[in-house]
C-alpha positions in Angstrom: 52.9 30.8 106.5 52.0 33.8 104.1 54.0 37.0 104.0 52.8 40.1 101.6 56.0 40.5 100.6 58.1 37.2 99.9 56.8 34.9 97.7 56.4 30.9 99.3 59.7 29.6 98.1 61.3 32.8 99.3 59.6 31.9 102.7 60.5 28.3 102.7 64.1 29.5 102.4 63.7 31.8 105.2 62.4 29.4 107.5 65.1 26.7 106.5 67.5 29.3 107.7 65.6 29.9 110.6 65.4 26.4 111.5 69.0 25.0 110.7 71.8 28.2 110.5 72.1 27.6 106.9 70.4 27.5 103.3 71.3 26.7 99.8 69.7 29.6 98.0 68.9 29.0 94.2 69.7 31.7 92.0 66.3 32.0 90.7 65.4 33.2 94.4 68.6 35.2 95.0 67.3 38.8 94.8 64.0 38.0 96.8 65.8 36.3 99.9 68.4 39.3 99.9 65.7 41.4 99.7 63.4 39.5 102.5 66.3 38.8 104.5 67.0 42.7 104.9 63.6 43.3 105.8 63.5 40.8 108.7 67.2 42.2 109.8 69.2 39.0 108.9 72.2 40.4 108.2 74.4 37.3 107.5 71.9 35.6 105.4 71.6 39.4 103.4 75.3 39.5 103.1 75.7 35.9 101.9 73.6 36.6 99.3 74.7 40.0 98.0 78.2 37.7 98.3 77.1 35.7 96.0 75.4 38.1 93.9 78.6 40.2 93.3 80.2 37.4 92.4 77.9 36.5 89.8 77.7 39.7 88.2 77.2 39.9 84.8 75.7 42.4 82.0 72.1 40.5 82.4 72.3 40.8 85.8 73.1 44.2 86.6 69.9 45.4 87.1 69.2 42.7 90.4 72.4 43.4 92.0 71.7 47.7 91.9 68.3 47.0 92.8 69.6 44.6 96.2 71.8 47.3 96.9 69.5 50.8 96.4 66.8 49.1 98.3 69.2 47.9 101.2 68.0 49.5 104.6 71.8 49.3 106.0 73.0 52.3 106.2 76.8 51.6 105.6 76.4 51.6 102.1 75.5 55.6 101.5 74.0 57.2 98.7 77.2 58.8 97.4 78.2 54.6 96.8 75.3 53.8 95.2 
């Protein structure tokens, strides 16, 4: 299964959430599962991994977490927060 926008491990992760409730993300696919996951409306996967990504925040990673965030389609977080 292709999708123009998620790469094929970012799929494969999808799908194992689809499948089972649950997935270990690696954090070389972090950002593109947030990402995906917000595009297919999967909230608690999305949130999971912004979780994780906040948690993880560090000087190299700044950029990934505003990006996950300024891209995000919900509409709690408003433009005065980002």
């Amino acid at each position: 299964m292709r999708h123009p926008d998620a790469s094929i491990e970012t799929m494969s992760l999808i799908l194992d959430y689809f499948y089972s409730g649950s997935v270990t993300v690696p954090n070389t696919n972090i950002v593109q599962v947030s990402l995906f996951a917000d595009q297919l409306l999967l909230t608690a996967l999305k949130e999971k991994c912004d979780v994780h990504l906040l948690g993880d925040v560090s000087p190299s990673k700044t950029h990934s977490v505003y990006f996950c965030i300024a891209t995000s389609s919900d509409s709690a977080i408003s433009n005065e927060e980002r």
